[in-house]
Every structure is written in structure tokens, then in C-alpha cells.
C-alpha positions in Angstrom: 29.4 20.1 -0.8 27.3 17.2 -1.8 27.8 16.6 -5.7 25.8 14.0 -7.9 28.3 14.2 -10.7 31.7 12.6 -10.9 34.7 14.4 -10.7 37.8 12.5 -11.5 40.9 15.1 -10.9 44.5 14.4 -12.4 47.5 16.4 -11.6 50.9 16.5 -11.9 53.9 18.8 -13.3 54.4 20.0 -16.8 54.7 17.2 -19.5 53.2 14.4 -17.0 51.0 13.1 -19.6 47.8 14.5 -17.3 46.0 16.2 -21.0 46.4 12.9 -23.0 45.6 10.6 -20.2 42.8 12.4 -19.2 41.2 12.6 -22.6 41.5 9.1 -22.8 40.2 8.3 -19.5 37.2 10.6 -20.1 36.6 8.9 -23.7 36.8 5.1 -21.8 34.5 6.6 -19.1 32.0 8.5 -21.5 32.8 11.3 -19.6 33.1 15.0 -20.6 37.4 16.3 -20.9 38.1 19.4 -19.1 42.0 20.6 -20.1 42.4 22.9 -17.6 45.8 24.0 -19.1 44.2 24.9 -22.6 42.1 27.6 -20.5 45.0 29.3 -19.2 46.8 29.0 -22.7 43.7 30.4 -24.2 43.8 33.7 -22.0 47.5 33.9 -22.4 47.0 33.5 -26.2 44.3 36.5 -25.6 46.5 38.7 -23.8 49.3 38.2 -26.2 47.1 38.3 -29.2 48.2 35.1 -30.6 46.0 32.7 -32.3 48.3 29.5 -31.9 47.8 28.4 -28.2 51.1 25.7 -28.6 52.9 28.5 -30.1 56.2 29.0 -27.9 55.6 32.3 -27.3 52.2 31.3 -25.0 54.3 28.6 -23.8 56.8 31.2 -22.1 54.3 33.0 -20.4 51.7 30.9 -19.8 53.1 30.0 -16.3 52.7 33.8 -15.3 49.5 34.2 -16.6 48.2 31.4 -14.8 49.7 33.0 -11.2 47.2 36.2 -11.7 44.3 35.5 -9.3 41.7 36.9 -11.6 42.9 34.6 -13.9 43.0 31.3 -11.8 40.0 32.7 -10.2 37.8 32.5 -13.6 39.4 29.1 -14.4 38.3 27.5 -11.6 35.0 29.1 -11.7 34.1 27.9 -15.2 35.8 24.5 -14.4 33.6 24.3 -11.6 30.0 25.1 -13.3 31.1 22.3 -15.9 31.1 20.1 -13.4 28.0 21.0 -11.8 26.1 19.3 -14.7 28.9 16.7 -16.5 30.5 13.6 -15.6 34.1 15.3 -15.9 38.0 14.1 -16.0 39.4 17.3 -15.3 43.4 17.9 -15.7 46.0 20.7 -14.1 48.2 21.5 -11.3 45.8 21.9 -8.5 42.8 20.2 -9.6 42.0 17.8 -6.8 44.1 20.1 -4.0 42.3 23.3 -5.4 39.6 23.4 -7.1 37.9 20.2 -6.7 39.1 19.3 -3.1 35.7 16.7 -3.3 36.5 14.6 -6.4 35.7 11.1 -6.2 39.0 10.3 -7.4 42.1 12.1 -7.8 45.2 11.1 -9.7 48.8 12.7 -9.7 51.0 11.6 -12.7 54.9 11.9 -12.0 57.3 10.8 -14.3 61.4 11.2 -14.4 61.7 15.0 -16.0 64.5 13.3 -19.3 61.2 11.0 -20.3 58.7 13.3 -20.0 61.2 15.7 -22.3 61.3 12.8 -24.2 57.5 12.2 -24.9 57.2 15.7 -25.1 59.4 16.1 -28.0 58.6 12.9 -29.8 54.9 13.7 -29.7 55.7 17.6 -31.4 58.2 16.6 -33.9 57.2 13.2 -34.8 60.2 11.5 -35.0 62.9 10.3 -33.2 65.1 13.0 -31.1 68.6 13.4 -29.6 69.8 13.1 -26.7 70.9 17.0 -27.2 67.7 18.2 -27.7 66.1 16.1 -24.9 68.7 18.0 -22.7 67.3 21.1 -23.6 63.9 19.6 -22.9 64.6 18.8 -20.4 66.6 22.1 -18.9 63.0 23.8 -20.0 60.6 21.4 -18.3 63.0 21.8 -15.0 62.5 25.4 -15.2 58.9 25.2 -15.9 58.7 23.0 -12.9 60.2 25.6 -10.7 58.0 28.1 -11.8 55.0 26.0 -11.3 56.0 24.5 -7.9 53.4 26.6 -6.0 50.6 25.8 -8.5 51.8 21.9 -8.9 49.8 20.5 -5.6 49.1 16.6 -4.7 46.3 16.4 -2.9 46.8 14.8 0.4 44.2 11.6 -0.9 45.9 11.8 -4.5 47.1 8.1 -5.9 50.6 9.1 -7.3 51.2 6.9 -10.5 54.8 7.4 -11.7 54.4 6.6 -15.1 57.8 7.0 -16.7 58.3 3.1 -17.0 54.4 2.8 -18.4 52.7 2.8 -21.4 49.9 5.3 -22.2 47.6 2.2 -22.3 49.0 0.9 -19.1 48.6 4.6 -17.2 45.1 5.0 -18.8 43.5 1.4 -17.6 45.1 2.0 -14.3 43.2 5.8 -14.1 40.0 3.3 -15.5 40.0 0.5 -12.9 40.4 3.2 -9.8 38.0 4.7 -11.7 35.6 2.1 -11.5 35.9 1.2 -7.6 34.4 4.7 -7.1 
């Protein structure tokens, strides 16, 4: 499929930092942010009938949600007519694998699963945390992981960033520069 807009995919597992990074990106870029994982949240949220898509209750089931083919099928459909007419940094588990096999550029953020339980926790509470609740972060994410495996795809042409020794900054002006050889 020939394509005239730019579609920069970034992937990776629960936590990874692929929402922030990409809305960044897309803001550095002038480019239009497409959370994939706030779509699926948002029909969970409707199924559950819960108005708070971070709520923890959408978080639990979110996963199971997003298997239903219906579901994933209607994702990638609106993801896709965005895209016919935006410049787009688009964010998920199967983004460049999946639904845009033909992006210009595809990114899949990794990081070690304690710092992204870390991050996770620091940017929801604020403040510092323990090491005990990072456990249990991390115990979740692990899970989450699991349930996610089939869903969590790097494309074959992906560039794998591991960002758990990086700053935001650093990840964000690394997505930028690739960005920029397109």
C-alpha cells in the first residue's frame, strides 16, 4: 500500500514508556498522537460502565478486552483511517507488526520490568516509592506481560531501544533523529 502520510509505530510491553514517548515524539515532530491503549481502555471503560479509564478496575480487564477480535478489529480500523489523512506516532503492542506493517519507522521500547514498575509508580503517586511496592509492581506488570505476550509483537524491521538506563529526553531525541533519516 503506497501511503503519503507518515507513520511512525512504537511498541513495546506494558509500562515501556511507548504513550509518553510517543506524545512527545509526535509534539517534536508536529505530528498528530494516536494512544492506541486509551482506545482499548475506552471500550473496556464502556463495557464495564466506568467513567475513569486509569481506574484499576479497567486496568484488570483491559488485557481481555483487547483479545476480542471485534474489538482489536475496530481499533485498528479507526487507527488506520487516522492515518490515512495525519502525520501520526501511533503507540501499542502490535502497531508496526499489525496494524501498520508499512510505517516508515517503527520503534520497540524494552526496559528491565523493576524500572518500568518503578516509573510506573512514581509517575501515579508522585513521590518516591518502596522497594515493596515496586515488587508488587512489578509482580503485576509481569503478569500483565504474560497476558499480553501474543498481542506484544516486534516487528521484524523494529529498532529495539532498551531504555531502562535512559532518560525520557534521551529516548525521545533518539525516536526524533531516526525520525528524521526517514
Amino acid at each position: 500500500m503506497s501511503r503519503s502520510k507518515i507513520v511512525i509505530a512504537i511498541d513495546g510491553p506494558a509500562a515501556s514508556g511507548k504513550s509518553s514517548t510517543a506524545a512527545w515524539v509526535a509534539r517534536e515532530l508536529g505530528f498528530q498522537h494516536l494512544d492506541s491503549g486509551m482506545l482499548y481502555r475506552a471500550e473496556t471503560g464502556r463495557r464495564l460502565g466506568i467513567a475513569d479509564l486509569r481506574s484499576p478496575e479497567v486496568t484488570a480487564n483491559v488485557s481481555a478486552v483487547a483479545q476480542i477480535p471485534s474489538v482489536r478489529a475496530a481499533v485498528n480500523a479507526e487507527l488506520r483511517r487516522i492515518a490515512e489523512t495525519e502525520n501520526v506516532v501511533v503507540d501499542g503492542r502490535d502497531i508496526g507488526s499489525v496494524v501498520f506493517p508499512d510505517a516508515q519507522l517503527k520503534i520497540f521500547l524494552v526496559a528491565d520490568p523493576w524500572e518500568r514498575a518503578r516509573r510506573r509508580l512514581h509517575q501515579k503517586l508522585g513521590r518516591a516509592v518502596l522497594d515493596a511496592e515496586i515488587a508488587d509492581e512489578t509482580r503485576r506488570l509481569v503478569e500483565r506481560d504474560a497476558s499480553d505476550a501474543t498481542n506484544t509483537l516486534q516487528a521484524r524491521d523494529a529498532v529495539l531501544i532498551d531504555t531502562t538506563y535512559l532518560t525520557q529526553e534521551e529516548q525521545v531525541q533518539r525516536i526524533v533523529s531516526l525520525a528524521q533519516e526517514c
